[in-house]
C-alpha positions in Angstrom: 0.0 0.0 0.0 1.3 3.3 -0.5 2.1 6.0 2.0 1.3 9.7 1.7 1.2 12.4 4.0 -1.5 14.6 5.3 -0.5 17.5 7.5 2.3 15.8 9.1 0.7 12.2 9.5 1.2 9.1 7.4 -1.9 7.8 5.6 -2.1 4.1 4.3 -4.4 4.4 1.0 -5.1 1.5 -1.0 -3.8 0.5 -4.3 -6.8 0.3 -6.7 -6.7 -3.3 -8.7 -5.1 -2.5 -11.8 -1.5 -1.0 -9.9 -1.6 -4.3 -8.2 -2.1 -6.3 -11.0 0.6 -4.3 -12.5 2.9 -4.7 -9.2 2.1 -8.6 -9.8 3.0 -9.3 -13.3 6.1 -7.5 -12.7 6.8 -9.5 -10.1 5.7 -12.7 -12.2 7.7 -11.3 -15.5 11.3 -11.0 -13.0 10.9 -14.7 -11.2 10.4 -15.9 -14.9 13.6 -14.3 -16.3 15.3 -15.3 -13.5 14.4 -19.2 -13.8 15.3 -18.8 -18.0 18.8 -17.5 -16.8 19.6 -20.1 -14.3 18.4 -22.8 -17.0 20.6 -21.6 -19.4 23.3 -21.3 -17.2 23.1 -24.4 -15.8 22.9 -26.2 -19.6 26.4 -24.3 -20.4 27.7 -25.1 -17.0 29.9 -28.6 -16.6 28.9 -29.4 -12.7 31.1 -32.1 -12.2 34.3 -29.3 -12.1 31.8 -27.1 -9.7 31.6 -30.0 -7.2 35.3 -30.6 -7.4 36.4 -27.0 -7.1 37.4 -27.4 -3.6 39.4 -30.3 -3.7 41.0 -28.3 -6.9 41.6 -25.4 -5.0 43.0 -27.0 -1.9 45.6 -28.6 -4.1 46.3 -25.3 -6.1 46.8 -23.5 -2.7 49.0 -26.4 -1.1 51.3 -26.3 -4.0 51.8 -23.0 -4.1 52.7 -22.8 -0.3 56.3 -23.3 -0.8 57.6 -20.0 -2.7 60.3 -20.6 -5.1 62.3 -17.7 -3.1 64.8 -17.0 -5.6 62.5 -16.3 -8.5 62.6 -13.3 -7.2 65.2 -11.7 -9.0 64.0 -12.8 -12.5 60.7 -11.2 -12.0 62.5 -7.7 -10.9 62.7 -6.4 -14.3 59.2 -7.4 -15.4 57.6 -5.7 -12.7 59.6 -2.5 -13.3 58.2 -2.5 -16.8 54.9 -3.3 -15.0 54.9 -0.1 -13.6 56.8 1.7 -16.5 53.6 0.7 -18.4 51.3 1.9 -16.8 53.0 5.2 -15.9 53.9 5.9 -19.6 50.4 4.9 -20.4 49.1 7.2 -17.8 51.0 10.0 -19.2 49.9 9.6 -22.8 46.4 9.3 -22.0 46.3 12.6 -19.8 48.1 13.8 -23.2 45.0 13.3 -25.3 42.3 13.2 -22.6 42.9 16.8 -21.2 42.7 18.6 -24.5 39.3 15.9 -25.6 37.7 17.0 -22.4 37.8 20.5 -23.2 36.4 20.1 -26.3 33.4 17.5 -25.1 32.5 20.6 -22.7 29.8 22.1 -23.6 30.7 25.2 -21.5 34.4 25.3 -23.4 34.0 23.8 -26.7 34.5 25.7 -29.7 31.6 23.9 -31.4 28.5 22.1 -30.3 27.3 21.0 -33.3 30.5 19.1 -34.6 33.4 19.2 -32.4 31.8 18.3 -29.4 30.5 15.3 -30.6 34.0 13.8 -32.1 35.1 14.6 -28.7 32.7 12.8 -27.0 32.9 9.6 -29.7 36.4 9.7 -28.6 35.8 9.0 -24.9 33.1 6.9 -25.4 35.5 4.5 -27.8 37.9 4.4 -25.8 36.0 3.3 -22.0 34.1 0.9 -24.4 36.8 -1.2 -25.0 38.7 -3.4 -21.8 42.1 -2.7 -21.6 42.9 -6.7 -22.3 41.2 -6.0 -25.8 42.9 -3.4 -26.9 46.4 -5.2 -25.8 45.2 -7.9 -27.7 44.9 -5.8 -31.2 47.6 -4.1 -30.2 50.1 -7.0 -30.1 48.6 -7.9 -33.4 49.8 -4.7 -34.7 52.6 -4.0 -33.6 53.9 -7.1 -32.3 54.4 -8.3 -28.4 56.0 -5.9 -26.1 56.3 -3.1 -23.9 55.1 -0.4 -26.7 51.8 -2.6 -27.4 50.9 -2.8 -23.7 51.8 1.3 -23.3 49.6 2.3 -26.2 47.1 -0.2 -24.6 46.9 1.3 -21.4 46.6 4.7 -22.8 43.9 4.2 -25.1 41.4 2.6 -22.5 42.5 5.8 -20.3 41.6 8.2 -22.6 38.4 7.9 -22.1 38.5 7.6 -17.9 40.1 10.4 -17.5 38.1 12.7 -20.7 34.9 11.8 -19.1 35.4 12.5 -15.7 37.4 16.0 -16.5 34.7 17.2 -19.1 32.2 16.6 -16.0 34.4 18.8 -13.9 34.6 21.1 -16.5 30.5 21.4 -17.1 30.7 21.9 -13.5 32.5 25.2 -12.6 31.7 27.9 -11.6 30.7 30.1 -14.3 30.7 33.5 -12.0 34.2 33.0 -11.7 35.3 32.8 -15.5 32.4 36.1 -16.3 34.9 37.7 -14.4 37.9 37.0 -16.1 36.4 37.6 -19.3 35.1 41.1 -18.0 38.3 42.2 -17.7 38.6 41.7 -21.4 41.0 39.0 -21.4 41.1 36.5 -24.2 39.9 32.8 -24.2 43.0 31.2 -23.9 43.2 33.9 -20.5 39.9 33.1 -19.9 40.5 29.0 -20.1 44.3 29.6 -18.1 42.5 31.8 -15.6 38.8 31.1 -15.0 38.7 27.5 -15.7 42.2 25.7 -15.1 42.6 26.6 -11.5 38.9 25.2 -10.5 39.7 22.3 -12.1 42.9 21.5 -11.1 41.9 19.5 -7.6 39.7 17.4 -9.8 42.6 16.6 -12.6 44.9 15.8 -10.0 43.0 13.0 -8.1 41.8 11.6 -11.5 44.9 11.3 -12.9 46.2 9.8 -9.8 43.6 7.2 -9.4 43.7 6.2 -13.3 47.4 5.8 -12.8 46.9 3.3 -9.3 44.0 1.4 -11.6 46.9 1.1 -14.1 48.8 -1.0 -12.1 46.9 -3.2 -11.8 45.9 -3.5 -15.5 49.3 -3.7 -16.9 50.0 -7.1 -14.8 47.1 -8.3 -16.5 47.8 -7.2 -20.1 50.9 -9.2 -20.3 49.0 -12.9 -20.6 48.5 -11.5 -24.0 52.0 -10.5 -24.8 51.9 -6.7 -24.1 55.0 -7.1 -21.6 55.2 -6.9 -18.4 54.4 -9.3 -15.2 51.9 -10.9 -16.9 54.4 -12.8 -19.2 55.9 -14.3 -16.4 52.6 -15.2 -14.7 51.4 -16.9 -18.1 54.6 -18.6 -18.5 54.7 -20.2 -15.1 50.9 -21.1 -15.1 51.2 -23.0 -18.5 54.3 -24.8 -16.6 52.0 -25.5 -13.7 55.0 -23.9 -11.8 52.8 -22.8 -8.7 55.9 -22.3 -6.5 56.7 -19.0 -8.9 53.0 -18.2 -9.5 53.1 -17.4 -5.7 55.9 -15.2 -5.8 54.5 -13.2 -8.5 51.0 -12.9 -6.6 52.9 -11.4 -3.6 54.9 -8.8 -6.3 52.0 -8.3 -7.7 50.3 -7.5 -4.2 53.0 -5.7 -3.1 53.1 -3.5 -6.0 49.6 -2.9 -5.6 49.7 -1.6 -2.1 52.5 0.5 -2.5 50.5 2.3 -5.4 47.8 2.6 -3.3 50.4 4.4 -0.6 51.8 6.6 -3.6 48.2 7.6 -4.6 47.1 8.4 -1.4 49.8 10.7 -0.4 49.8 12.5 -4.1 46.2 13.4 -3.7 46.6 14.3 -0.1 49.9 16.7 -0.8 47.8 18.0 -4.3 43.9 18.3 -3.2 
């Protein structure tokens, strides 16, 4: 029953017949779609490995339990380029993003009509696609390496950082940059002026955080031969070598946390 309120109190009204009917067949259409997805899931699942999961697990983890200590210093180098790609990536992708926000603003583009919506194609292309995909043409391309898994990183960026910057942009305040432009200053015064500094907190944390959710991307990117980590994970998992697939989960963890440390303080010591 709905609720409404009649100076101050609560009142229980009724619903007439045909909104409960409604509320009913909803109910009935959801509890139907529900039962066709777990059917279909069910045909396309192979319960025999569900049911022996555990036992597969248990024996994964024991394995592993016994780090290969001294593989260590072979995966040095492949986690520096771990982070090397997703800092270079990072770095490119503010490149293009900063200058595709500007133009997907509506409050800073220099054309609705056209220019704004190429802008805004760009940034929607480029969150479309995973980062793993986009390594996975890449390597294609150009071949497996570090410059595939840079370019990779970058392009999914793009469109992180452009959307969330053209949002900061929309959402200024425009007092501020009327009185810039009163002064008689000129757009690109106007832009360095009235817009940059208001938006510069913003930029700074989102660059930051695309650059720690890069880290984590780039050791990912490598099981398809864009560099990094990730080679040396694939490598050692194809070998069933669980003893180095450990120490690469702690590198990998390790890595992770300090980025998060990094991160933190940047944003802290910026915003």
């Amino acid at each position: 029953m709905p609720v409404n309120e009649i100076e101050g109190h609560r009142v229980w009204q009724r619903r007439d017949r045909a909104a409960q009917l409604r509320i009913w067949l909803l109910w009935l259409v959801g509890t139907a779609l529900l039962v066709l997805c777990w059917e279909f899931i069910s045909r396309q699942t192979l319960w025999v490995f569900v049911w022996d999961a555990p036992q597969q697990a248990f024996d994964m983890a024991a394995r592993m339990s016994n780090p290969r200590w001294d593989y260590v210093e072979v995966i040095l180098i492949p986690m520096w380029d771990t982070i090397n790609i997703a800092t270079l990536g990072t770095l490119i992708a503010i490149g293009v993003a900063v200058p595709a926000a500007f133009l997907a603003a509506h409050n800073t583009t220099p054309s609705r009509s056209f220019i704004r919506p190429v802008a805004l194609a760009v940034i929607v292309i480029s969150r479309s696609v995973n980062a793993l995909i986009w390594a996975l043409l890449l390597v294609l391309i150009f071949g497996p390496g570090l410059f595939a898994g840079i370019i990779a990183i970058a392009l999914r960026s793009i469109g992180f950082i452009g959307k969330l910057l053209y949002e900061a942009i929309e959402e200024i305040d425009e007092r501020q940059v009327e009185a810039i432009r009163a002064t008689g200053a000129r757009p690109a015064q106007v832009l360095a002026y009235g817009v940059v500094p208001q938006i510069m907190p913003a930029f700074a944390g989102i660059s930051v955080y695309r650059w720690d959710i890069n880290i984590r991307e780039a050791t990912i990117i490598g099981l398809v031969g864009a560099g990094g980590i990730g080679i040396q994970l694939q490598s050692s998992v194809n070998t069933l070598a669980w003893n180095q697939v450990s120490i690469i989960f702690m590198a990998i963890l390790a890595t992770v946390l300090v980025s998060e440390w990094v991160s933190a303080r940047v944003r802290h010591a910026i915003i």
